[in-house]
N, C-alpha and C positions, 0 to 999 in steps of 0.2 A: 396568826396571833396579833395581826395588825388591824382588826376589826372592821367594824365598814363606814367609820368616818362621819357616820350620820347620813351617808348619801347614797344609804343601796336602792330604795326606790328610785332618786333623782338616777341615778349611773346603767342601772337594769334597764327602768324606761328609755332611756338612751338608745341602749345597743338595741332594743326591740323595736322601736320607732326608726334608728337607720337598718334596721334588715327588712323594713316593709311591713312590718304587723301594724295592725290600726288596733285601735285603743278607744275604750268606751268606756263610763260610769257608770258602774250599776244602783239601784237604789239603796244597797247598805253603804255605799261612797266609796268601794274598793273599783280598782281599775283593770279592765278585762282586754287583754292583746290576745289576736287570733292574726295567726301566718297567711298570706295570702292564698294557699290553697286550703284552709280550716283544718288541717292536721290538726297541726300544734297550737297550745294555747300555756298562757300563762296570766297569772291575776297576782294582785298586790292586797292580799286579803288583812292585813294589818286594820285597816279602818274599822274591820267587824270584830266578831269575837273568837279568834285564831286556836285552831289546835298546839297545845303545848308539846317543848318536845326538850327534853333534859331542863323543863319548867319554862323555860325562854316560848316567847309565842312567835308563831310562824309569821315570818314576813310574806314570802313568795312562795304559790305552789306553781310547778310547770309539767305540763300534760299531754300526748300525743294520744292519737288513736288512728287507728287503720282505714276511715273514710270517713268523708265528711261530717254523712248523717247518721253516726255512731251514736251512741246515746253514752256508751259505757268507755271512758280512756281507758286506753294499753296500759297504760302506767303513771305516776303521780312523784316527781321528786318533791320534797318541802323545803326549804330554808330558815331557818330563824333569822331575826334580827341580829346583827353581829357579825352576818359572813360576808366572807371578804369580797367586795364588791369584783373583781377581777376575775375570782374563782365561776362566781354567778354567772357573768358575760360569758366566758370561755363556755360553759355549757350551753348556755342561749346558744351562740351563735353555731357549735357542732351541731345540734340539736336544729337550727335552723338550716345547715347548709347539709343534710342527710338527705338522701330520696326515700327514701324507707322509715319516719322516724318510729314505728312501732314497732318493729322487729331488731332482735339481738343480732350482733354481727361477732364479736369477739367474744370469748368467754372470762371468767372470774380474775384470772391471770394477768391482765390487761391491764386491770386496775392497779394492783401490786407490783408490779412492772412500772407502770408510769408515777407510783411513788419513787419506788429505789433507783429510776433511775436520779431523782432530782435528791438523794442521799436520805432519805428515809430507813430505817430498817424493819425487818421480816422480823414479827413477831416469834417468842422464843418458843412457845405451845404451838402456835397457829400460824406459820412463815405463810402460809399460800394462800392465806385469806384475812390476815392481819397484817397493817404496817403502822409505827410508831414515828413519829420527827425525834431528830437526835435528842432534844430536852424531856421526852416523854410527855411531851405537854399536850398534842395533838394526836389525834386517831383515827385508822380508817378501816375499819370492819365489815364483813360481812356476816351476818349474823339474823337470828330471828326478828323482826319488826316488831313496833307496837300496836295498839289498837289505833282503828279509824284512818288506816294507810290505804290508800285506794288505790286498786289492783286489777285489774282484768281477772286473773287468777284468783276466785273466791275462798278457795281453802286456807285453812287458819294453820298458822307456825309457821309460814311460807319466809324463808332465808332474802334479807337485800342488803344492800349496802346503808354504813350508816359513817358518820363522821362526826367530831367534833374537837374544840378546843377547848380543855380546862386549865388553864396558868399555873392554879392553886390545886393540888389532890385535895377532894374531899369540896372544894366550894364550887362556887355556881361558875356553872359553863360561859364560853363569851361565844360562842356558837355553835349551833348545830346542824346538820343536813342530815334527810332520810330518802334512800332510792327505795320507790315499790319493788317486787320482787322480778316484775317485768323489764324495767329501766335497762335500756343497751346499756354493756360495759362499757362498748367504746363509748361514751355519754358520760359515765361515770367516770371514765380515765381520763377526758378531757378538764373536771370539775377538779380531780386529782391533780391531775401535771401542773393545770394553775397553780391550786393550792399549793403546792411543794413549789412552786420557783422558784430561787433564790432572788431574782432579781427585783428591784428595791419600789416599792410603791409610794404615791403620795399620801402623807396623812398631815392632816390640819391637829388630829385633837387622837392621843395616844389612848388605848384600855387602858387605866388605871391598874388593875390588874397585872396585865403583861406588860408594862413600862421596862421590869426591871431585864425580861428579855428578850426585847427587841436590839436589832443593831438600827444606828441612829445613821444616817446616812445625810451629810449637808450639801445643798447644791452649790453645783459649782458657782 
């Protein structure tokens, strides 16, 4: 609920530039990191014209594949602008220190697990593949995808993880994330356990929106 400060590109770029990814401009002005063995990659596609995703446009897409000279990634997580830059990193960095990052290691369970542990609750229809934050303001579902979610797996209605933050029921989201259908749980329960930590992050400049619940935390 605590937004991303204005600095998820500056904070992302970060942890991806100290894990060893090198970084390049491409001609639409978005910036393209690739892991020093070319697994994994991730780009900062905000400069161009971004996939929408509960209307918010995609800040960051991040992408593994099974060899180098793949043509087709394993799988595609998206972020919107808005997410919490900490949640972002904590995946980068699982997703960088993986030997395998195209392959599934844990199943569904994982994800829902590493909510409730940080006090989240199982949804009341769907406990083994829905979790809610105490205020019902945030969510993490697995459920069917929308179009143009890039997947290894081509068949359509194919189930991934999705999350977001709404403050207000009914108004506009302050962000969202999409795992393709492919995306390791554990990957996804790393982006999870961030999200849910209680413990207290930096912000210069609050969501307007969620002001009214956040805890205010003043340094010593």
């Amino acid at each position: 609920m605590a937004g991303d400060d204005g600095v998820l590109a500056q904070q992302a770029s970060a942890t991806l530039t100290a894990a060893g990814w090198s970084c390049w401009t491409t001609a639409r002005r978005t910036l393209v990191y690739v892991s020093p063995d070319a697994l994994r990659g991730a780009e900062w596609v905000l400069p161009d014209v971004p996939l929408l995703l509960g209307g918010l446009p995609v800040a960051w897409e991040i992408s593994a594949r099974a060899e180098p000279d793949q043509a087709l990634v394993a799988w595609t997580a998206y972020f919107t602008t808005g997410t919490p830059p900490e949640a972002l990193s904590a995946f980068a960095l699982a997703l960088d220190a993986r030997p395998d990052p195209a392959q599934g290691l844990d199943g569904p369970d994982s994800v829902v697990a590493a909510l409730t542990a940080q006090g989240w609750q199982p949804d009341v229809d769907h406990p083994e593949t829905t979790a809610w934050d105490t205020g019902l303001t945030s969510c993490f579902t697995l459920c069917a995808l929308p179009e143009l979610i890039e997947d290894q797996d081509p068949r359509e209605g194919l189930a991934g993880w999705q999350a977001w933050a709404e403050p207000i029921a009914g108004q506009q989201h302050l962000w969202c994330a999409t795992f393709s259908h492919s995306t390791p749980h554990d990957l996804v329960g790393a982006f999870a356990a961030a999200l849910a930590s209680p413990a207290p992050v930096k912000r210069r400049v609050l969501p307007e929106a969620a002001a009214d619940q956040l805890t205010l935390v003043l340094p010593d």
